[in-house]
Structure formats: structure tokens, C-alpha cells
N, CA, C and O atoms as a GROMACS GRO file, in nm:
protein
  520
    1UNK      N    1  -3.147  -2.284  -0.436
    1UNK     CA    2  -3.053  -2.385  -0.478
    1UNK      C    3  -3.025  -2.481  -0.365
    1UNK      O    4  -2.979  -2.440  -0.258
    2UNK      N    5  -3.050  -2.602  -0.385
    2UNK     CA    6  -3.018  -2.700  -0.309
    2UNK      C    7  -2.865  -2.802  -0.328
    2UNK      O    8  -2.866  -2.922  -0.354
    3UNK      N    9  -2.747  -2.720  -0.306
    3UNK     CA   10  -2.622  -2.762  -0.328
    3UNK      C   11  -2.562  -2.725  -0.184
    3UNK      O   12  -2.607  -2.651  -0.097
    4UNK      N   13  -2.461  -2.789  -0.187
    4UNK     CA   14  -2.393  -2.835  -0.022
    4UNK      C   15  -2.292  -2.708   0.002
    4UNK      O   16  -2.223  -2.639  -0.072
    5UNK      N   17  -2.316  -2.709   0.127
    5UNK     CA   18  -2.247  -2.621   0.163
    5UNK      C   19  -2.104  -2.624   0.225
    5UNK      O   20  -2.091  -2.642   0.346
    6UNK      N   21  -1.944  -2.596   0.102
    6UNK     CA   22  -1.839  -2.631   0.152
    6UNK      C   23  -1.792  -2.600   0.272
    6UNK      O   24  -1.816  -2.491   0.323
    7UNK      N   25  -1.734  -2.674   0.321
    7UNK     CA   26  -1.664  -2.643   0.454
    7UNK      C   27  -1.552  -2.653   0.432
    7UNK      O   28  -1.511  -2.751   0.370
    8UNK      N   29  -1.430  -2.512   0.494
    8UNK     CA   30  -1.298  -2.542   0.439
    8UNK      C   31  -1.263  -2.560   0.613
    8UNK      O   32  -1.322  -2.530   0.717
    9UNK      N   33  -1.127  -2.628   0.577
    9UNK     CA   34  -1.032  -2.622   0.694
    9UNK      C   35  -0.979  -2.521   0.709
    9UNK      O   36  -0.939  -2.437   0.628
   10UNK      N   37  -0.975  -2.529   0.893
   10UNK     CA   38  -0.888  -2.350   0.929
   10UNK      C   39  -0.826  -2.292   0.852
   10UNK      O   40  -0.852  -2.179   0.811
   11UNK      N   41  -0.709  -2.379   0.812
   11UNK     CA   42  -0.601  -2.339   0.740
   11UNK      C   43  -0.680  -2.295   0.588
   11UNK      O   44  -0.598  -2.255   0.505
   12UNK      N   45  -0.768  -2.295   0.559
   12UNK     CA   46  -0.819  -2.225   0.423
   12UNK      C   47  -0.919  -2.207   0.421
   12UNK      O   48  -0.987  -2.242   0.325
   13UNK      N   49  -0.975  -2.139   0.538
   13UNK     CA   50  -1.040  -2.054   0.570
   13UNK      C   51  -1.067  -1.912   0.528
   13UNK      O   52  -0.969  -1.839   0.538
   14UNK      N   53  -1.171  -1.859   0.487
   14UNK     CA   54  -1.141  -1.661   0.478
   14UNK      C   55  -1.100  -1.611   0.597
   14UNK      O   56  -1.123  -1.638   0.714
   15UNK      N   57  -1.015  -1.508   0.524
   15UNK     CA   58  -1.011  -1.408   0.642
   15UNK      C   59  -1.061  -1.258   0.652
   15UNK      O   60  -0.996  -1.180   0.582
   16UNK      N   61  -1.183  -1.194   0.739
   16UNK     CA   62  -1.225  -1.113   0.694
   16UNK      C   63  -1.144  -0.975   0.792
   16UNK      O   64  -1.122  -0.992   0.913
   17UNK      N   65  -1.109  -0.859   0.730
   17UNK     CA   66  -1.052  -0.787   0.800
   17UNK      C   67  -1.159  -0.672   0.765
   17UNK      O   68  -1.195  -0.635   0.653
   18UNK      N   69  -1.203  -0.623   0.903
   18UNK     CA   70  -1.296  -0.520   0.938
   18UNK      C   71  -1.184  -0.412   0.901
   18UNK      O   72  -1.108  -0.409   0.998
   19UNK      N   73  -1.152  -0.350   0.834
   19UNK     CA   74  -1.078  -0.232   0.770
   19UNK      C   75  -1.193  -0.083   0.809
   19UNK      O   76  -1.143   0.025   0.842
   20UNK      N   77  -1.323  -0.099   0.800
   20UNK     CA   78  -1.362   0.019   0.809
   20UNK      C   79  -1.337   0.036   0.945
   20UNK      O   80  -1.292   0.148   0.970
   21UNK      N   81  -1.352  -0.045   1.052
   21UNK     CA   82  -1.328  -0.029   1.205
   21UNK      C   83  -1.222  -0.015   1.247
   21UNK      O   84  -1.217   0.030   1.362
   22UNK      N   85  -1.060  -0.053   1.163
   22UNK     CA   86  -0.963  -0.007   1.204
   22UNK      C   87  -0.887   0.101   1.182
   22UNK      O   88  -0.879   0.150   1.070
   23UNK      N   89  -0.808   0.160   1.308
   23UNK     CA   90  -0.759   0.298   1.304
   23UNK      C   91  -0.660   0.333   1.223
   23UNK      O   92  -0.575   0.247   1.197
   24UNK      N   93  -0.649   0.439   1.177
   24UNK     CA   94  -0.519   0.500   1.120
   24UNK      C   95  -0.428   0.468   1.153
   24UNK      O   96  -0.393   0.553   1.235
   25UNK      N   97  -0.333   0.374   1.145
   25UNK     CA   98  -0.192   0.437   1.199
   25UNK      C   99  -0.062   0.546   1.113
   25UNK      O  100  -0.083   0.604   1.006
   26UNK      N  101   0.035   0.551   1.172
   26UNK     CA  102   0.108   0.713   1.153
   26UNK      C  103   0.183   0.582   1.106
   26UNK      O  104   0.179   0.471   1.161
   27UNK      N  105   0.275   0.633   0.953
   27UNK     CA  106   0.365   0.579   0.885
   27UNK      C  107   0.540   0.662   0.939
   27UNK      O  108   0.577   0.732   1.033
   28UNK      N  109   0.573   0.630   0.874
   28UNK     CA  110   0.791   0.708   0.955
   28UNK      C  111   0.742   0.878   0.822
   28UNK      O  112   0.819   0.971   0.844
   29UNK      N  113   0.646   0.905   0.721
   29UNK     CA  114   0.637   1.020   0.637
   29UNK      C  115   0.524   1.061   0.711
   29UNK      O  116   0.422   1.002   0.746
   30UNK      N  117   0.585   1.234   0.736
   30UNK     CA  118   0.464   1.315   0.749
   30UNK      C  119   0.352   1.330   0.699
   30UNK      O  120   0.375   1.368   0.584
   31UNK      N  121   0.202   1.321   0.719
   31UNK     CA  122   0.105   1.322   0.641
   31UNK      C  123   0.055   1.221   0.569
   31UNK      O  124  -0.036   1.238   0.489
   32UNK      N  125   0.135   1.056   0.601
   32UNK     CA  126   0.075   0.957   0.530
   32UNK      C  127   0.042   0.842   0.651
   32UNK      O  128   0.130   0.805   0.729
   33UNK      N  129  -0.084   0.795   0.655
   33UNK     CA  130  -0.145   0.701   0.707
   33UNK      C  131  -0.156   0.543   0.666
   33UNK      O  132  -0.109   0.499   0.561
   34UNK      N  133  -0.221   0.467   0.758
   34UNK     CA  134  -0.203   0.366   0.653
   34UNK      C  135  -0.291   0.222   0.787
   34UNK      O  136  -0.285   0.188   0.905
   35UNK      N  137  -0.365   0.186   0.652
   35UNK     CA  138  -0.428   0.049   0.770
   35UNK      C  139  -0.403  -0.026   0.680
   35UNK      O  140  -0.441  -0.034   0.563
   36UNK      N  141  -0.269  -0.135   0.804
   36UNK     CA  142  -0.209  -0.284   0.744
   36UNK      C  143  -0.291  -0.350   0.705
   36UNK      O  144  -0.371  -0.346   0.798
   37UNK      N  145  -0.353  -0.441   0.597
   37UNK     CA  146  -0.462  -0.560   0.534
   37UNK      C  147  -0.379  -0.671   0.510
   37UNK      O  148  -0.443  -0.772   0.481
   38UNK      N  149  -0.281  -0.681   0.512
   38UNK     CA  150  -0.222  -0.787   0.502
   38UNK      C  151  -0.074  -0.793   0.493
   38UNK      O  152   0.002  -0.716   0.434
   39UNK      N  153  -0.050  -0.888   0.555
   39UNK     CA  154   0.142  -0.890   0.576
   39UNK      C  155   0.177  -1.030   0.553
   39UNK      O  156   0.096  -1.103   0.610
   40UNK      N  157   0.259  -1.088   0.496
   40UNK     CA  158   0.363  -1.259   0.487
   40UNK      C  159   0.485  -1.226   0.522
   40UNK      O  160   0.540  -1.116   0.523
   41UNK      N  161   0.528  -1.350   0.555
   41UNK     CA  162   0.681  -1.339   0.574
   41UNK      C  163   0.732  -1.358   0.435
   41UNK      O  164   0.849  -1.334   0.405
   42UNK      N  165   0.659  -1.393   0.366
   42UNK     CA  166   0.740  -1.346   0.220
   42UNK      C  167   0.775  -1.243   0.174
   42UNK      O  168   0.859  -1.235   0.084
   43UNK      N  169   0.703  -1.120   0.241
   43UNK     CA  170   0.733  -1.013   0.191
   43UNK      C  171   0.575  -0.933   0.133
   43UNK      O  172   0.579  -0.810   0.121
   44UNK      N  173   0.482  -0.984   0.110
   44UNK     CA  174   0.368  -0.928   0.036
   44UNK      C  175   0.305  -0.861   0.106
   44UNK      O  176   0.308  -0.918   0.215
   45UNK      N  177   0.230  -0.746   0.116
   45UNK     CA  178   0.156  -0.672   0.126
   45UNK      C  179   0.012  -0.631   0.067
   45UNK      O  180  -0.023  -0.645  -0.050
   46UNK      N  181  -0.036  -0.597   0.136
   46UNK     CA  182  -0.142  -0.529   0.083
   46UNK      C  183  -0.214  -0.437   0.200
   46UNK      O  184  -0.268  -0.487   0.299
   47UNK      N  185  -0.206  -0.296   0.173
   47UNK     CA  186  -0.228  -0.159   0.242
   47UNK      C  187  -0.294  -0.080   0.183
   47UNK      O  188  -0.287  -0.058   0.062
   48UNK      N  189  -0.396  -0.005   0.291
   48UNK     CA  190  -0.492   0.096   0.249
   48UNK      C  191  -0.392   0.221   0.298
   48UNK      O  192  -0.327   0.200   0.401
   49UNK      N  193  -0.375   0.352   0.232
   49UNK     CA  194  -0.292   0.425   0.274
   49UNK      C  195  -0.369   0.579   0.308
   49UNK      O  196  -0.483   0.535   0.327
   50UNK      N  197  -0.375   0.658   0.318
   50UNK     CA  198  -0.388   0.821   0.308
   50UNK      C  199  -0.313   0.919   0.325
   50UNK      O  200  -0.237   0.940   0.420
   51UNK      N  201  -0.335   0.990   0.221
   51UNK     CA  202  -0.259   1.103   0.257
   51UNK      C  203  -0.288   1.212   0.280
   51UNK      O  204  -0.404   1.236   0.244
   52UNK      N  205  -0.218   1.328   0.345
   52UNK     CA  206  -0.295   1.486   0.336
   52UNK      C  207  -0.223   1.552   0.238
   52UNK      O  208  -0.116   1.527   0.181
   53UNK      N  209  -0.304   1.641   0.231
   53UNK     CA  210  -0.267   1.717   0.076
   53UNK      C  211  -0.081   1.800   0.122
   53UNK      O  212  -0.043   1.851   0.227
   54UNK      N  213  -0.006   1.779  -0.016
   54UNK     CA  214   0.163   1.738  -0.042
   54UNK      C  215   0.234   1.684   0.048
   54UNK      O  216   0.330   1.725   0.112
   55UNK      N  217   0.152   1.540   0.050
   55UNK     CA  218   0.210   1.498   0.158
   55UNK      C  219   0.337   1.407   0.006
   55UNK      O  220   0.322   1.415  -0.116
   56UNK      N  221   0.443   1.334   0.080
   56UNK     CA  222   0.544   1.282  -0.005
   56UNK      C  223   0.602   1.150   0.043
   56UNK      O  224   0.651   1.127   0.154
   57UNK      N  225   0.588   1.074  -0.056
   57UNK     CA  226   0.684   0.940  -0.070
   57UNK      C  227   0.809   0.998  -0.113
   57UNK      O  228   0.835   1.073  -0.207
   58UNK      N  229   0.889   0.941  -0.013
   58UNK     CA  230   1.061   1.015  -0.058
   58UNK      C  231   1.090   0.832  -0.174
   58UNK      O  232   1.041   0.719  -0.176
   59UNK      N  233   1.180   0.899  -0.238
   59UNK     CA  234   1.269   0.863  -0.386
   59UNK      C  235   1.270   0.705  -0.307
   59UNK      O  236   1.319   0.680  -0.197
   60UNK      N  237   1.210   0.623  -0.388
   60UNK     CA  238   1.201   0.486  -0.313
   60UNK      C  239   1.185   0.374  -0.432
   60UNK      O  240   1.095   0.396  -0.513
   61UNK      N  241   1.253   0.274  -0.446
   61UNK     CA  242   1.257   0.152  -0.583
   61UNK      C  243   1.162   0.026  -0.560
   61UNK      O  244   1.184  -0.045  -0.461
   62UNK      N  245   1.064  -0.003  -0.641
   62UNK     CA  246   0.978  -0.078  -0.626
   62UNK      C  247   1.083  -0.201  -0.662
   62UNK      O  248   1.171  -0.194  -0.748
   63UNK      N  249   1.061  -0.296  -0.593
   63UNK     CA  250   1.173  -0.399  -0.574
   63UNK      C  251   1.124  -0.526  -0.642
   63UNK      O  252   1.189  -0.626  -0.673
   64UNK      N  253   0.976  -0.496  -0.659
   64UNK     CA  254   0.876  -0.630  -0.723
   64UNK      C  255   0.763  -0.540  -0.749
   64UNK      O  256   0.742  -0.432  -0.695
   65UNK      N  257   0.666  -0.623  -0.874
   65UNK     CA  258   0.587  -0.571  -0.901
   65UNK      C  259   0.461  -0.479  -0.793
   65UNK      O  260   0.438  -0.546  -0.692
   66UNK      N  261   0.402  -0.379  -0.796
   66UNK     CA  262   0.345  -0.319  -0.671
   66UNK      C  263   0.190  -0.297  -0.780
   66UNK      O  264   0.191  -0.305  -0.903
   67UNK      N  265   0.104  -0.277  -0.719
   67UNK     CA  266  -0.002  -0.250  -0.782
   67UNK      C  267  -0.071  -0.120  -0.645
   67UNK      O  268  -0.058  -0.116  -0.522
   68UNK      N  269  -0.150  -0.021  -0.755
   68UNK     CA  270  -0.226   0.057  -0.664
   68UNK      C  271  -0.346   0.120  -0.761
   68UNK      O  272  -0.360   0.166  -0.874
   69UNK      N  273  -0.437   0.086  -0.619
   69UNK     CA  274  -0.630   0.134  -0.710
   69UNK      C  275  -0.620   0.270  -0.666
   69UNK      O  276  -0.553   0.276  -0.563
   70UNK      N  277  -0.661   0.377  -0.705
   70UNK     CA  278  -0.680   0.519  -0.622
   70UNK      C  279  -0.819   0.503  -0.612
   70UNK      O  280  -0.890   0.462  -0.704
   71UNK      N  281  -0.862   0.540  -0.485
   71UNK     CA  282  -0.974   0.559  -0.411
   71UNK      C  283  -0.985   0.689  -0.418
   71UNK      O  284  -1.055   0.714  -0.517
   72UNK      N  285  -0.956   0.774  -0.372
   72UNK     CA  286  -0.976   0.901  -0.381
   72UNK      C  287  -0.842   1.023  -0.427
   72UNK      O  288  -0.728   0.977  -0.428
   73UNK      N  289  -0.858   1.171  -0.464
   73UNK     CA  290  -0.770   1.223  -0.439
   73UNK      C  291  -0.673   1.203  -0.610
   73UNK      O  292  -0.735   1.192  -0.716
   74UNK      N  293  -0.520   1.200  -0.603
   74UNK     CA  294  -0.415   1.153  -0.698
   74UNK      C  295  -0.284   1.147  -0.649
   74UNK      O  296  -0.234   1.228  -0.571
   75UNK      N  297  -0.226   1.043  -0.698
   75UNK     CA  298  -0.093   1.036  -0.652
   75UNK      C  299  -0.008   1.034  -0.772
   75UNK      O  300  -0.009   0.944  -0.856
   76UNK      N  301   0.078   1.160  -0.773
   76UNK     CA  302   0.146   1.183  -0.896
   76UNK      C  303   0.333   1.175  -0.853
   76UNK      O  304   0.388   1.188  -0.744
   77UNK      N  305   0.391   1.147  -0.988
   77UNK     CA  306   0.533   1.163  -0.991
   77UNK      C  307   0.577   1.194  -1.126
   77UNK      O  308   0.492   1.217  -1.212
   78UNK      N  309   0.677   1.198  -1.148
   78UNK     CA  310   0.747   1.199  -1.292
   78UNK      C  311   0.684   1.197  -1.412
   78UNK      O  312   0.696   1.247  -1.523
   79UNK      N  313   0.611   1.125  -1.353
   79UNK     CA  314   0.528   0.970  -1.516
   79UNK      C  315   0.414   1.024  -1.558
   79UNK      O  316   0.383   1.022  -1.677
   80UNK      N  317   0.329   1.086  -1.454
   80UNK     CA  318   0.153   1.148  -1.450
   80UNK      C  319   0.137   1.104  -1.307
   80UNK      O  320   0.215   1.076  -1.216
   81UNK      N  321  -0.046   1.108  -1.329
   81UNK     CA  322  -0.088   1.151  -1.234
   81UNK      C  323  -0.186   1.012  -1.222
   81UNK      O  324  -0.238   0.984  -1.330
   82UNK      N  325  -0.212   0.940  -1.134
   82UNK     CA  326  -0.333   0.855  -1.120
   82UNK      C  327  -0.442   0.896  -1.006
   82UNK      O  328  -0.434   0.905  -0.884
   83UNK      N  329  -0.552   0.920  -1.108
   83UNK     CA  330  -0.628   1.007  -1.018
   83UNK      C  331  -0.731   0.895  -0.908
   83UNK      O  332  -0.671   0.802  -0.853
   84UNK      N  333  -0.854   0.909  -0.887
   84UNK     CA  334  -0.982   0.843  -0.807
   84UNK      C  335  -1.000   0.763  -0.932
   84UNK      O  336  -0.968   0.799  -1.045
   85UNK      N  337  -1.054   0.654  -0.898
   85UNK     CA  338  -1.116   0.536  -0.986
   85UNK      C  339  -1.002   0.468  -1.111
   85UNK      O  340  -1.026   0.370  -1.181
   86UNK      N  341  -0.864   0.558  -1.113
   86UNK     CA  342  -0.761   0.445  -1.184
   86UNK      C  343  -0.667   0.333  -1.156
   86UNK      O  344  -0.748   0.244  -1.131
   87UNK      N  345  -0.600   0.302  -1.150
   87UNK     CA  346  -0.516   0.186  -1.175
   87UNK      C  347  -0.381   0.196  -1.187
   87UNK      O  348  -0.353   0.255  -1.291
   88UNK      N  349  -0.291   0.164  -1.128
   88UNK     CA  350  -0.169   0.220  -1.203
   88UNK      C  351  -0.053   0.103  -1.148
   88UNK      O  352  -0.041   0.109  -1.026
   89UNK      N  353   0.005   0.034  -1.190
   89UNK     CA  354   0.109  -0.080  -1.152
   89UNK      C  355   0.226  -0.076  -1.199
   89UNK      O  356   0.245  -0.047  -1.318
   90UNK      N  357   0.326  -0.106  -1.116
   90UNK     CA  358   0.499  -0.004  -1.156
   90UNK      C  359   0.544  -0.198  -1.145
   90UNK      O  360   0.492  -0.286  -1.076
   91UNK      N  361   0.652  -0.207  -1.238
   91UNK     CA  362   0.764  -0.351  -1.194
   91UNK      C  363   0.844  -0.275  -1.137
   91UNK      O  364   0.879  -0.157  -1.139
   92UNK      N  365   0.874  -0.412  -1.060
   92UNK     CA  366   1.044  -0.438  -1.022
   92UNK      C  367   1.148  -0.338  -1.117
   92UNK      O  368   1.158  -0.337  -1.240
   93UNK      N  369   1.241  -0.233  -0.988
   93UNK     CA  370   1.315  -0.137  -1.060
   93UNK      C  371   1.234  -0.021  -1.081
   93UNK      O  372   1.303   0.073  -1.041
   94UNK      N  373   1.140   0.017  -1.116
   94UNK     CA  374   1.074   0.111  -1.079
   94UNK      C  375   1.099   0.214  -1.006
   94UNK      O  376   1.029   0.219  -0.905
   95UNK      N  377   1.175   0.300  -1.020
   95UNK     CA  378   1.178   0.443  -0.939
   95UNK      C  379   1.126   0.590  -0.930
   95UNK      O  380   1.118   0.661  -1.031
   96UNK      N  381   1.097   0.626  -0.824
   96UNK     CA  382   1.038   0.743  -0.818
   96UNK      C  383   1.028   0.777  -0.684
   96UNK      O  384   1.065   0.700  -0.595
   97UNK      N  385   0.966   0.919  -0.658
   97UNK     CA  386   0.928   1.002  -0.550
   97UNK      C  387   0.746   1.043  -0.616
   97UNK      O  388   0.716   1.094  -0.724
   98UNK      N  389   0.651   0.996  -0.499
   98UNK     CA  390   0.516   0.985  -0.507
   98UNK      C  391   0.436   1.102  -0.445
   98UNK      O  392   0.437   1.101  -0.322
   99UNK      N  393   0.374   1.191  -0.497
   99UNK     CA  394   0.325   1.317  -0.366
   99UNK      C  395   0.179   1.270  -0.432
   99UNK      O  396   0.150   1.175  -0.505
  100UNK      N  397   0.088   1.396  -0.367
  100UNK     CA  398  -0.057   1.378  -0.343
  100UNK      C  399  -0.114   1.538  -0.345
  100UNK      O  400  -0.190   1.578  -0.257
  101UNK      N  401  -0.073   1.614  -0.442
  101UNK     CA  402  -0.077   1.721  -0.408
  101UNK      C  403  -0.216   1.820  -0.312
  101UNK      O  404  -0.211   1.909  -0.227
  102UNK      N  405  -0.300   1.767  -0.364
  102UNK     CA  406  -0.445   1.739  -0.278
  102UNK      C  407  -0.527   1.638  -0.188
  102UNK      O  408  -0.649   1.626  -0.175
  103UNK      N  409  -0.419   1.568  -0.128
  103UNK     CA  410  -0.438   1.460  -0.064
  103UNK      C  411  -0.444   1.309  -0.163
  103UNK      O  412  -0.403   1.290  -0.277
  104UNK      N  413  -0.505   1.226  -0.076
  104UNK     CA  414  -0.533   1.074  -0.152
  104UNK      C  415  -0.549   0.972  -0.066
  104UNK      O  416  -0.488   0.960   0.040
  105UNK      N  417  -0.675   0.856  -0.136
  105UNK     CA  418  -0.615   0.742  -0.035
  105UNK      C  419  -0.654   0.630  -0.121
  105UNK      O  420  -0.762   0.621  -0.179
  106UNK      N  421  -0.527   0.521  -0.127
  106UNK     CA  422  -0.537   0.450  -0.204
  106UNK      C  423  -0.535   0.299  -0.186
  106UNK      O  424  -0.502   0.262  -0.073
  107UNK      N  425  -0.552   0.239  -0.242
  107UNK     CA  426  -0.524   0.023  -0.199
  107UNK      C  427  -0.406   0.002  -0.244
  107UNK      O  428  -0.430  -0.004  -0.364
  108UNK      N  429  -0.296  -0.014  -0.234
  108UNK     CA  430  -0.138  -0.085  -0.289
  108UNK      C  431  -0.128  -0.207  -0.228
  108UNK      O  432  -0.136  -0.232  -0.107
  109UNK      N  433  -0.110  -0.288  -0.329
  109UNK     CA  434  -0.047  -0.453  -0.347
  109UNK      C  435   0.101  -0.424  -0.372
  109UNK      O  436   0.151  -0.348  -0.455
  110UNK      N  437   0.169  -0.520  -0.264
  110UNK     CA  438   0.332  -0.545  -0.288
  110UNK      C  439   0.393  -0.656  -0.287
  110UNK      O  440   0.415  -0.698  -0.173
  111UNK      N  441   0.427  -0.716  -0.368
  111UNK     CA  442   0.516  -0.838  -0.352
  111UNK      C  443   0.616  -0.819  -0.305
  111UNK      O  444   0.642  -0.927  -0.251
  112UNK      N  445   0.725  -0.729  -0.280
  112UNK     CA  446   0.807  -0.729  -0.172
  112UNK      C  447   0.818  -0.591  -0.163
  112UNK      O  448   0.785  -0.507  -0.247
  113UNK      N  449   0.881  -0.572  -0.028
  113UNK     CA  450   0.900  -0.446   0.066
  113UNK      C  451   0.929  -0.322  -0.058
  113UNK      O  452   0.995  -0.370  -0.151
  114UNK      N  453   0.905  -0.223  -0.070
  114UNK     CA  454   1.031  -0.161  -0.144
  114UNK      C  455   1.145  -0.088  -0.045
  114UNK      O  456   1.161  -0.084   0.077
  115UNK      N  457   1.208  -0.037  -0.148
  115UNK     CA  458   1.346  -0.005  -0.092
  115UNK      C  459   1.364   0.160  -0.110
  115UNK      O  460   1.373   0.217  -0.218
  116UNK      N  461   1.366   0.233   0.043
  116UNK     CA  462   1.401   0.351   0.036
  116UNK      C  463   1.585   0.464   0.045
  116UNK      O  464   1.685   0.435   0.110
  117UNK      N  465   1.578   0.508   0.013
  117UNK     CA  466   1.704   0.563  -0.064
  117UNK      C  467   1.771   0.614   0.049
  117UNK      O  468   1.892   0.638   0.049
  118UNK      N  469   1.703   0.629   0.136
  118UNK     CA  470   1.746   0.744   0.222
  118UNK      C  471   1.782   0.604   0.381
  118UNK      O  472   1.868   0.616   0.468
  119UNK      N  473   1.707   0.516   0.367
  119UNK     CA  474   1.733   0.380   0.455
  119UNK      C  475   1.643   0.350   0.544
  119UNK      O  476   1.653   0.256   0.622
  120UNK      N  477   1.539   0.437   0.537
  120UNK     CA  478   1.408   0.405   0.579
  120UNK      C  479   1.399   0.280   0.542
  120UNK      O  480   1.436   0.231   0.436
  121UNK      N  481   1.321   0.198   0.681
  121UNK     CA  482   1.282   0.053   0.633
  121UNK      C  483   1.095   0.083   0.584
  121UNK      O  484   1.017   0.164   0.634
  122UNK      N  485   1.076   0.008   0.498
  122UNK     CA  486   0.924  -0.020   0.454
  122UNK      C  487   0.836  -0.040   0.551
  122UNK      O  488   0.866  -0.092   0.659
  123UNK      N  489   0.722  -0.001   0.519
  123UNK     CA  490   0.615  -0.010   0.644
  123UNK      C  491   0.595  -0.160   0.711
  123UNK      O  492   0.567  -0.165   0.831
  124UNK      N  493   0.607  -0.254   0.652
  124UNK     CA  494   0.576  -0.369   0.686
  124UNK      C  495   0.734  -0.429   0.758
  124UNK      O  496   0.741  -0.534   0.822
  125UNK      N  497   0.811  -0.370   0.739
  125UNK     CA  498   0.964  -0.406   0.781
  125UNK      C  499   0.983  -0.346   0.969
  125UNK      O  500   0.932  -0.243   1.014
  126UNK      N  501   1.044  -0.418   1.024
  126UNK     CA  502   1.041  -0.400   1.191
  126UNK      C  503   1.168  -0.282   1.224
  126UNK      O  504   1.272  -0.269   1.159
  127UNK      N  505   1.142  -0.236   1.294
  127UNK     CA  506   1.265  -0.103   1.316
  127UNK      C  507   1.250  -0.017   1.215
  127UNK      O  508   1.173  -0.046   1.124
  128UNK      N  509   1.333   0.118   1.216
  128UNK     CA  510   1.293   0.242   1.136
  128UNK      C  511   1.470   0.303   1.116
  128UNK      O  512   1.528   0.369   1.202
  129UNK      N  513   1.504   0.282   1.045
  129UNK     CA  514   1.647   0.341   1.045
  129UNK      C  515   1.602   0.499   0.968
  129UNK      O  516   1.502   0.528   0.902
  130UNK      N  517   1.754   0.604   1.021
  130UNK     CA  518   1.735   0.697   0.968
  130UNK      C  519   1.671   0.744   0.871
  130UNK      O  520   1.679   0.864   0.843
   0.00000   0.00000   0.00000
């Protein structure tokens, strides 16, 4: 094909994030990992996470719509279970406590932080309260 090849400006530019080359980091919950893919000051997210097997999301309110692919493993609560290769997207208000009883690692999209019960700030949020 002989068609031109766009050129964007910096500012809309891709951005490619080598995710397989970056390390684990340790989240404020025992047993859950997590490599940042994306952060705004708006609030949005998007995180690759892992867990080890019962590991636990304490009782926490999705504050805006959140989306999550399971890659491996299941992450269950109340509702069922979303295992490897499903889909599962909670709105705004949304509550629950999330475990993994056999581990997991999954992709979650967030439009804003959520909100933990206990006053934990969100992974993408600066400082760590009780």
C-alpha cells in the first residue's frame, strides 16, 4: 500500500508501556501486586494486578464505573465468581469485598479511585492512611 504515513504531534503520540519488563510492586493488602499502566489526574486508572491464592480486597465502593478482564485464576465476592477469559464491570456504588481464592491476575479500568471502608487510600492515591 502506497498511503502516507501519519505523523502525530508529541502531545498525541502513543504511549507504549513495556508492562512485561516491569516489576511487581507490593499494594497496602497482603498478597496483592500490581503494575501501574496508567494514572490521570482525573482520577482514571488502568492496572494489571495479582494475587496469591485468599488473598483479599477489604469491603471497598466502586465510586465510578470500574471494568476488569480476568487473565488468570478468579476473583469472587457476593455476586459469583469471574473466572480466566471473563469480563465483569461493577457502576458507581457498587459494593463489595473481592478474594481470589486460588490466586488471580487481572486488567481493571477505573474512572475514579475507589473508596475503602476502613480509610485506606486507593492505589493510585499518595499516602496510605490506616
Amino acid at each position: 500500500m502506497n498511503q502516507p504515513v501519519p505523523v502525530n504531534p508529541p502531545e498525541l503520540r502513543s504511549h507504549l508501556v513495556a508492562a512485561s519488563s516491569m516489576l511487581w510492586q507490593p499494594t497496602q493488602f497482603p498478597g496483592i501486586e500490581m503494575k501501574l499502566l496508567y494514572a490521570d489526574d482525573e482520577g482514571r486508572s488502568t492496572i494489571l494486578f495479582r494475587m496469591a491464592p485468599g488473598a483479599v480486597v477489604p469491603l471497598h465502593e466502586h465510586t465510578a464505573l470500574e471494568q476488569t478482564y480476568m487473565l488468570e485464576g478468579s476473583l469472587e465476592d457476593a455476586e459469583g465468581a469471574c473466572r480466566a477469559g471473563d469480563f465483569v464491570w461493577r457502576p458507581g456504588g457498587n459494593i463489595h469485598v473481592a478474594h481470589a481464592p486460588n490466586g488471580a491476575t487481572f486488567l481493571a479500568i477505573f474512572n475514579r479511585p475507589n473508596r475503602f471502608f476502613d480509610g485506606t487510600k486507593f492505589f493510585t492515591e499518595k499516602g496510605k492512611a490506616g
